[in-house]
N, C-alpha and C positions, 0 to 999 in steps of 0.2 A: 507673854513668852519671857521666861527669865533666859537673859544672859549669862551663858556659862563661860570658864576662862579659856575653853574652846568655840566660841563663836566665831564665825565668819569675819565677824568686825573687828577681834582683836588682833594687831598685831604680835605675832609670836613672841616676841622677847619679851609682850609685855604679859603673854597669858601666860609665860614659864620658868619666866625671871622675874621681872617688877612687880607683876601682882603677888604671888605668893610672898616675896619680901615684905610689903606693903602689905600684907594682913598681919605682918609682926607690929607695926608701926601702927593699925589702927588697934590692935588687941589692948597695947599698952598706953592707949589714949583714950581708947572709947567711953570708959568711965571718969575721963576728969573733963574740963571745962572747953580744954585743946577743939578748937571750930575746924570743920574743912577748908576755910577760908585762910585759916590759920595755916595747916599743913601747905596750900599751894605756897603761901608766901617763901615758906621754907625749902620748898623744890624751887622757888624762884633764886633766891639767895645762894643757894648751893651752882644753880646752872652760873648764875652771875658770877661765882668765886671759883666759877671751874675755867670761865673766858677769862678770870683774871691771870691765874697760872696760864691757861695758855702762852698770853699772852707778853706777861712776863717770866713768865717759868726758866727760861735761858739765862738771862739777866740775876734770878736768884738760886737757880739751881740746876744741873744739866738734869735732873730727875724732878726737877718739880713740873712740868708738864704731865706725869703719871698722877699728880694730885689732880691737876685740872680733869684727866678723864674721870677717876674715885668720885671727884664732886658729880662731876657730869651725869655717872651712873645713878651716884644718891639723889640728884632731880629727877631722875626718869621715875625713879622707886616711889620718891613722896607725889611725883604726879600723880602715882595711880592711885595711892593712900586716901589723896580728898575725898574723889568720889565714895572710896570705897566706906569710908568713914561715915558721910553723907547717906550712904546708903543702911548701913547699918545703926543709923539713927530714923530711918523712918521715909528714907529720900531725899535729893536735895532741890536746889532751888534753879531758876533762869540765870540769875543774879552769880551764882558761883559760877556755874559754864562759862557764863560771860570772862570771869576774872580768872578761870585754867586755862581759858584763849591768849587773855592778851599776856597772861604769864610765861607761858608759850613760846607768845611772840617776842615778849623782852629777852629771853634768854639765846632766844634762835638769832634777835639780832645781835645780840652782846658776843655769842659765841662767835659768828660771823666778822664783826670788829675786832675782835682779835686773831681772826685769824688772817687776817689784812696787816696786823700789827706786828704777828712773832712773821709771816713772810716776809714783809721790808724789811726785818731784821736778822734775815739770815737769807741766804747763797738756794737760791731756788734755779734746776735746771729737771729736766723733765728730758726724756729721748735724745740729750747730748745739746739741750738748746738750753739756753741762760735765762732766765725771765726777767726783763726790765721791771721797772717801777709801775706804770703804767699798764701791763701782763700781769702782774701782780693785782692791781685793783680789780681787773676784766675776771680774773678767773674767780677772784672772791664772789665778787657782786653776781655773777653767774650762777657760782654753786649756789648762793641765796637764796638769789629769784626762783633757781631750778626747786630748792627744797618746800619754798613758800608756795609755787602753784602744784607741785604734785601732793605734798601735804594736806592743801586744799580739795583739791579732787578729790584724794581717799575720802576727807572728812564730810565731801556733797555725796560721794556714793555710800558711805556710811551709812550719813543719816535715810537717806533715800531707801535702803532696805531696810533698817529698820523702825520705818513709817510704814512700808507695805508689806510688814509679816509681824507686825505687834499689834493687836487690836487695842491693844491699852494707851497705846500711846500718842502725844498729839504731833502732827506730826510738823515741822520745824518751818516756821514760815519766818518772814520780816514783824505781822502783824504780833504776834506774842511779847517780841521786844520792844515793841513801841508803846505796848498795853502795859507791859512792866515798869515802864521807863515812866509812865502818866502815876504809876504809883514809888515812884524812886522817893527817898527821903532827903538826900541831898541832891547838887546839881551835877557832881560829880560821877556819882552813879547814873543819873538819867545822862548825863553823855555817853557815858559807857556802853549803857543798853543802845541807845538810837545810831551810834557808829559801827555796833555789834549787828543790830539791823540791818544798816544798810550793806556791811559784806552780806549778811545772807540773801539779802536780797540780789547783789551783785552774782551771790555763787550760783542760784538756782535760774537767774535769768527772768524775765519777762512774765513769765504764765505759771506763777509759785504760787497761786489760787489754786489754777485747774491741776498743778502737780499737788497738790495738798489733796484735793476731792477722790482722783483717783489715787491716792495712796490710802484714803480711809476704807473705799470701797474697795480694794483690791484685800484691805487688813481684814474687815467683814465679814469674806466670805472664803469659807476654808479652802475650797478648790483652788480660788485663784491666789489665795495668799500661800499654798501651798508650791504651784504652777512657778510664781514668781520666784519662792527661796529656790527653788531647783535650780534654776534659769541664770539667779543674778548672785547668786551665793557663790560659786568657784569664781566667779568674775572680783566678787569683793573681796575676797580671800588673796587673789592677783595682786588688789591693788592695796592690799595694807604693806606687801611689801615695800610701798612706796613711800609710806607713811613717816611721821617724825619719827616715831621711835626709831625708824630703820636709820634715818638721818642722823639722828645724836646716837643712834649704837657704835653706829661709821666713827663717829668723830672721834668718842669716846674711845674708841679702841686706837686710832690714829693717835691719838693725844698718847696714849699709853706705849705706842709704839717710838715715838718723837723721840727718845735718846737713844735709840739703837738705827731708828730709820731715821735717817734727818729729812728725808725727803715725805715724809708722814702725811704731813698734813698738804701737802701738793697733789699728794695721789688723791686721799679725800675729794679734794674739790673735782678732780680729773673725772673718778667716779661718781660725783653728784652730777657731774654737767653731762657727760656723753653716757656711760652703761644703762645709768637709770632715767634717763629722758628717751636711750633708741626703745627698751621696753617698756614704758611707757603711752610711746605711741604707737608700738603694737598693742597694747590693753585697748585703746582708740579706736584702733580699727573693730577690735572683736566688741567692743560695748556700743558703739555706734550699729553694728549687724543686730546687737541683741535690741536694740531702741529702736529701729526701725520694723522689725517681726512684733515688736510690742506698739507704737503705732498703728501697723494693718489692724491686728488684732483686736483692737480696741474700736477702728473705725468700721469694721466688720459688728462689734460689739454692740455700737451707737445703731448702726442699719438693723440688724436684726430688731431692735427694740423700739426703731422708727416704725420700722414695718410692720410691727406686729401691733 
């Protein structure tokens, strides 16, 4: 099943904005030596020198925080580029996933550290209240944490639908990266892949065999891999809002707001910590109903095929 820029799994900014940008950026590379590997480093670098304007942006300009969001936007852009370049050569590899994760992650931290750094440094009050120093840390580390597990979610229900509605595809276990990492060239890559393993192994839990088995057999057979997109698809579509992209859109546009709203980057964190974690966990509740109808379902499945 080819992925269009309207799938389930994409978040919208990135099917409507960043991806189509991003087929400019791979047009004008595709034919020279430029690796996908290459393009993440350069969404890494951008997201890095967009935390640095944040962060110093007051200090060297009351408008250079508007650069920090521009970079910010330009990672989100070459984010989508790797793959898309990757793809356009033929596919890409374990090895790069790996390295758009933790690129990912250095930027989601960097961004985060400075915004702990331009808050100490400026007059933070929220509903008539003053935020001390230590208010200051809590709300950072907060919006963090909040955008690293909901980011994560999206990224386990992601791939989870699209292991049980792609017959092509394999579908995303611990074992893959560990079999990668036995053929890694350096030591530094084989760490990569076995740390990258064990979040996944982390994100799926315990029985990421038996969620592997039925997600083949569910990919199989057109009924139930049909059954399933109907089922989990407005659910994954829910939860992309959750997603990075939605996170560094937030900040992005905070960051651009920062000389007119001084209070910018306060509100950011406000709505990463409470609007997008109460919805959230209303997603919980309705994904947890749909997991449990898909358990009977299945154990009903195993009895008919005992029985018979």
């Amino acid at each position: 099943m080819a992925r269009s820029k309207t799938s389930v799994t994409d978040e919208l900014l990135d099917a409507y904005v960043n991806r189509p940008l991003a087929a400019y950026v791979v047009r004008a590379v595709v034919s020279t030596p430029v690796t996908p590997n290459q393009l993440t480093f350069v969404s890494m670098a951008f997201g890095v020198c967009g935390a640095v304007l944040v962060a110093l942006g007051p200090s060297l300009s009351p408008f250079a925080p508007i650069g920090g969001g521009v970079c910010l936007f330009l990672s989100m852009v070459f984010d989508c580029s790797d793959g898309q370049l990757a793809r356009a050569r033929g596919g890409g590899s374990l090895s790069g996933r790996v390295l758009d994760g933790y690129a990912d992650y250095v930027v989601a931290v960097a961004l985060h550290v400075s915004l702990l750094y331009a808050l100490a440094h400026s007059f933070v009050a929220l509903f008539g209240h003053p935020f001390g120093a230590f208010e200051r840390f809590l709300v950072v580390l907060f919006a963090g944490a909040s955008m690293a597990i909901n980011a994560g979610r999206f990224d386990y229900y992601k791939q989870r639908y699209l292991a049980h509605t792609d017959p092509s595809r394999e579908p995303e276990r611990p074992q893959l990266f560990t079999d990668e990492a036995a053929r890694a060239k350096s030591w530094l890559e084989r760490a990569a892949l076995l740390l990258f393993a064990a979040y996944v192994r982390t994100q799926q839990g315990p029985s990421f065999d038996e969620a592997a088995r039925l997600a083949k057999e569910t990919a199989s057979e057109p009924a139930r891999r049909a059954q399933f997109a109907l089922e989990n698809g407005p659910l994954v579509r829910l939860w992309s809002f959750s997603g990075p992209t939605m996170h560094n859109g937030a900040l992005s546009a905070a960051a651009m707001l920062a000389p007119f709203v001084p209070q910018a980057f306060a509100w950011y964190c406000l709505f990463a910590i409470v609007p997008v974690n109460v919805y959230c966990a209303a997603l919980r509740i309705l994904q947890y109903r749909l997991l449990s109808r898909e358990r009977t379902r299945e154990s009903e499945r195993d009895q008919a095929v005992a029985a018979g």
